[in-house]
C-alpha positions as CSV (number, residue, x, y, z in Angstrom):
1,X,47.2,99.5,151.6
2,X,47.5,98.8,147.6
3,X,44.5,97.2,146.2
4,X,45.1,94.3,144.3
5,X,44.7,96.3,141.1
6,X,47.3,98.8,142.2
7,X,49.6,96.0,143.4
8,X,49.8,93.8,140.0
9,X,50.3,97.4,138.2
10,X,53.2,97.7,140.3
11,X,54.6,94.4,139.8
12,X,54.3,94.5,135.6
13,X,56.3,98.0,135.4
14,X,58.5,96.7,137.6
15,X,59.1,93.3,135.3
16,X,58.6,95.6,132.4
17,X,61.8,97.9,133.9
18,X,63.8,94.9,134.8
19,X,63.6,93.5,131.2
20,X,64.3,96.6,129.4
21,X,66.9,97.2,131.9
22,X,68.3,93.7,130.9
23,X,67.9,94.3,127.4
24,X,70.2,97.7,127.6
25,X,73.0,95.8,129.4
26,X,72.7,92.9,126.8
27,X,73.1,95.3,123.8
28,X,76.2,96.9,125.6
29,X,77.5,94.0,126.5
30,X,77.4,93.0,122.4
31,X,78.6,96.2,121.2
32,X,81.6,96.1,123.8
33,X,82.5,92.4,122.9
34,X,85.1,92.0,121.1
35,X,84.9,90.6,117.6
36,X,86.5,86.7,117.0
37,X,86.8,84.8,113.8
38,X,83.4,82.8,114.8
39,X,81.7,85.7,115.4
40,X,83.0,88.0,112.6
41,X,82.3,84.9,109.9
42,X,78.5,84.9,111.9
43,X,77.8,88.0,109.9
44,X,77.1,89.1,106.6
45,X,77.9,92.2,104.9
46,X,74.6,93.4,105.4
47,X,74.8,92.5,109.4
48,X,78.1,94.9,109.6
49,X,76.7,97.8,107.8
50,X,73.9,97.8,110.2
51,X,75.9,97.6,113.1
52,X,77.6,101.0,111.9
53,X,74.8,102.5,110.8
54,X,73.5,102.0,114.6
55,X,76.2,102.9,116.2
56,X,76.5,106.6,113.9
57,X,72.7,106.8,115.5
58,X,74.3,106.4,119.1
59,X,76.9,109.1,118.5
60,X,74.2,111.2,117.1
61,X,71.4,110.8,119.9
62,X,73.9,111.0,122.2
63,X,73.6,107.1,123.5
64,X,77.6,105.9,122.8
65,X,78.1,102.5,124.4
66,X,80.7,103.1,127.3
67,X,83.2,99.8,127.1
68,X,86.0,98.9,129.3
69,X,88.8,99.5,126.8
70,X,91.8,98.1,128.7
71,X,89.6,94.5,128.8
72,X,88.9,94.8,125.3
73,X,93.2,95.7,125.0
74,X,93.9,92.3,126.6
75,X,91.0,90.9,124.5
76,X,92.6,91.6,121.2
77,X,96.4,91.1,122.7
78,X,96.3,87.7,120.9
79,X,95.1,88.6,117.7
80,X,92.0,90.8,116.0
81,X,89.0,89.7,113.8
82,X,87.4,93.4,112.7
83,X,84.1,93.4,111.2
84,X,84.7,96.2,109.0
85,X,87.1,98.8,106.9
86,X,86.5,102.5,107.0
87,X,88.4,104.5,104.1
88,X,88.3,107.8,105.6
89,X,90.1,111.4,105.5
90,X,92.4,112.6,108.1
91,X,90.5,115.6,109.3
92,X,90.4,115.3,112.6
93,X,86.7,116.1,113.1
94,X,85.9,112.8,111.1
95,X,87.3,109.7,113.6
96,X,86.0,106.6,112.7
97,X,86.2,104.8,115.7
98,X,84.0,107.7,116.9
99,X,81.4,108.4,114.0
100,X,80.3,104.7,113.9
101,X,80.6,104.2,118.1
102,X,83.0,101.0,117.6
103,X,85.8,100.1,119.7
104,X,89.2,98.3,120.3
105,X,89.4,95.9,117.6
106,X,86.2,96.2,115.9
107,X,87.7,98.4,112.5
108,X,90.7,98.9,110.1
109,X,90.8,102.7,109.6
110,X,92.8,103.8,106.2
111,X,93.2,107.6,106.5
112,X,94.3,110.0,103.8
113,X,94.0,113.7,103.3
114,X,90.6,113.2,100.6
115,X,89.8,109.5,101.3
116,X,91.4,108.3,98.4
117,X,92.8,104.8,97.7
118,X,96.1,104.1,96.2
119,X,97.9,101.1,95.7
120,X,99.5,101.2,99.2
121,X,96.0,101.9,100.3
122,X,94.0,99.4,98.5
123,X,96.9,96.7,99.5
124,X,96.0,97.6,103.3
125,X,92.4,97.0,102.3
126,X,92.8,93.4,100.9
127,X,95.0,92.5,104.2
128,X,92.1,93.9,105.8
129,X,89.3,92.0,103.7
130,X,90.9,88.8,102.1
131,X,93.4,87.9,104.8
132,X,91.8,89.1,107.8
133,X,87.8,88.4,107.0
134,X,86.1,92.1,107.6
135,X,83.4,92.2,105.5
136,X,82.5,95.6,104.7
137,X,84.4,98.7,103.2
138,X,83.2,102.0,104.0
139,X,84.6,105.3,101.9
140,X,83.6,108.0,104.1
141,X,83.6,111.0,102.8
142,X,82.7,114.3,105.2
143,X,81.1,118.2,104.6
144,X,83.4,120.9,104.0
145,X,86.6,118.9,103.4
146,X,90.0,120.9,103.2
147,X,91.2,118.6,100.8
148,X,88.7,118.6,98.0
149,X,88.9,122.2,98.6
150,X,92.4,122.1,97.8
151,X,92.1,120.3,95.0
152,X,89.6,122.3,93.6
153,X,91.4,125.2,93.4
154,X,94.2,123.2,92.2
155,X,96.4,124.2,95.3
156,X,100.0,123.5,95.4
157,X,102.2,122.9,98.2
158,X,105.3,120.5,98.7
159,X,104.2,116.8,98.6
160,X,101.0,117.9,98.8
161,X,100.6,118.6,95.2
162,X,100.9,114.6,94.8
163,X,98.0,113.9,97.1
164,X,95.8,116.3,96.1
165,X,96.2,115.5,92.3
166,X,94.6,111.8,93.4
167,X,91.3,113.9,94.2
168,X,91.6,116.0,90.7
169,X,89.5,113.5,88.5
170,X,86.5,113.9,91.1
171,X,86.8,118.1,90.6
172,X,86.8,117.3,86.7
173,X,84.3,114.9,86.4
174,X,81.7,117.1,88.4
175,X,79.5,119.5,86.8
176,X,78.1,123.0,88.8
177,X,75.9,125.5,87.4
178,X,78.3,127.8,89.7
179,X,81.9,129.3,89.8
180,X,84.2,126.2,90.4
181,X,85.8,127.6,93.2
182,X,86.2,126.3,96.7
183,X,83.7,128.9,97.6
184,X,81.1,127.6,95.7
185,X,79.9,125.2,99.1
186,X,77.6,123.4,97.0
187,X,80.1,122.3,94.4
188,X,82.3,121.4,97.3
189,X,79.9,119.4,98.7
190,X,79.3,118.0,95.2
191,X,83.0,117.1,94.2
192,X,83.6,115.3,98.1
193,X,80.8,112.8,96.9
194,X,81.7,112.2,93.2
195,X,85.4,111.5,95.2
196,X,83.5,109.2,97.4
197,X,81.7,107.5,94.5
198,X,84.7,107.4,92.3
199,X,87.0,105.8,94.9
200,X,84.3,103.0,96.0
201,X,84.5,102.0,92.0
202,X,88.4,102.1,92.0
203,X,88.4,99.4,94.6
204,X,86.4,97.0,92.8
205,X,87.8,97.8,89.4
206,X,91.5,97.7,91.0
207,X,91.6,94.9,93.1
208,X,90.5,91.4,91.6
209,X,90.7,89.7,94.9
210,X,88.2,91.6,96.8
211,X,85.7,91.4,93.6
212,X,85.7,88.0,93.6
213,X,85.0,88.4,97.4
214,X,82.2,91.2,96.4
215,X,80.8,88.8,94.1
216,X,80.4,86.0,96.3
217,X,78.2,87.8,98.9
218,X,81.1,88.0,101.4
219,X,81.8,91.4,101.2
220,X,80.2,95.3,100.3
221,X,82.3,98.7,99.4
222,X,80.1,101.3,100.0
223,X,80.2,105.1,100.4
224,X,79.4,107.4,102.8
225,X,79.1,111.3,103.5
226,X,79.3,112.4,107.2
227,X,78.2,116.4,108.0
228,X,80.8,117.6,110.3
229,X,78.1,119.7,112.0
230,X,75.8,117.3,113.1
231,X,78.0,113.5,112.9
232,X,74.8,112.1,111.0
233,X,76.2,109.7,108.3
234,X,74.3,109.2,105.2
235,X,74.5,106.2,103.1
236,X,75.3,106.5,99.3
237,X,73.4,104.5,97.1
């Protein structure tokens, strides 16, 4: 027989269980719901980046939120509200949907060999911010990029030459005690994040619309450097 002792041990761990338990399914229910105009006006700037930030820990600890993707393709048939903008390279290690654990609906990805904005891109990023209310841009740069290696050594190839020349002010305006050589791993690693920082500054110096938006408190541009090796993110200041 349990004593009583034994008996109302039982009973918490089995409350305790049960309300973790409900917990878990309430946070994957959130991150699988998909965003509306209410509840992508709900939250700040601040709110979004957290939310990414989290969901680059799931994909990292190996926790990813499993969703139901075809409910969340009839769920966004009508129309999408996404809570954020990811400016990222095309590299296909560096998904964005993947790196932050969001979902159907939940981002605008811009991709470009170099995560560079031009005025095609930036355009896209004020549909994306003014129009359609997502209130955070991300430029996410990643470790051992092919294109800031190209540009560093200045590479030339077909239309390629045109893209990469967009990432030639970040190779010039980044100092290295080393060769400047796509070799030099350090200076690569050193150019990818001056790109990074250079592009978050084009947007708000380029587009007025999405400054005023900046300087209301309704939206943040912010960089980002993910290491292809491990899928960690980390945040530029």
């Amino acid at each position: 027989m349990l004593s009583r002792r034994m008996f109302c041990g039982c009973a918490s761990a089995a409350v305790w269980s049960g309300l973790v338990a409900t917990r878990a399914e309430a946070a994957e229910s959130a991150a699988c719901a998909v965003p509306t105009r209410e509840s992508q006006h709900a939250k700040t700037p601040a709110d979004v980046l957290a939310r990414l930030k989290a969901g680059n820990e799931r994909l990292v600890t190996g926790n990813i939120v499993q969703c139901d993707l075809m409910q969340q393709v009839k769920g966004t048939a009508s129309g999408q509200a996404p809570l954020a903008a990811i400016v990222g390279c095309i590299d296909s290690r560096v998904p964005p949907e993947l790196v932050f654990d969001q979902k159907i609906g939940d981002i605008f990805c811009a991709r470009v060999a170099g995560n560079f904005v031009n005025t095609d891109i930036i355009g896209s990023l004020e549909f994306a911010t003014v129009l359609s209310g997502a209130r955070a841009i991300v430029v996410l740069g990643h470790s051992s990029c092919g294109a800031i290696k190209g540009a560093i050594d200045n590479a030339k190839l077909g239309n390629l030459t045109a893209t990469l020349a967009n990432i030639r002010p970040a190779v010039k305006a980044t100092k290295t005690s080393g060769e400047r050589n796509s070799k030099n791993t350090a200076f690569v690693e050193a150019v990818a994040e001056k790109n990074v920082r250079m592009t978050v500054a084009a947007l708000n110096e380029r587009s007025p619309a999405m400054r005023k938006l900046v300087a209301a408190g309704d939206l943040k541009i912010v960089g980002a450097m993910h290491d292809i090796a491990t899928g960690k993110v980390t945040w530029l200041s």
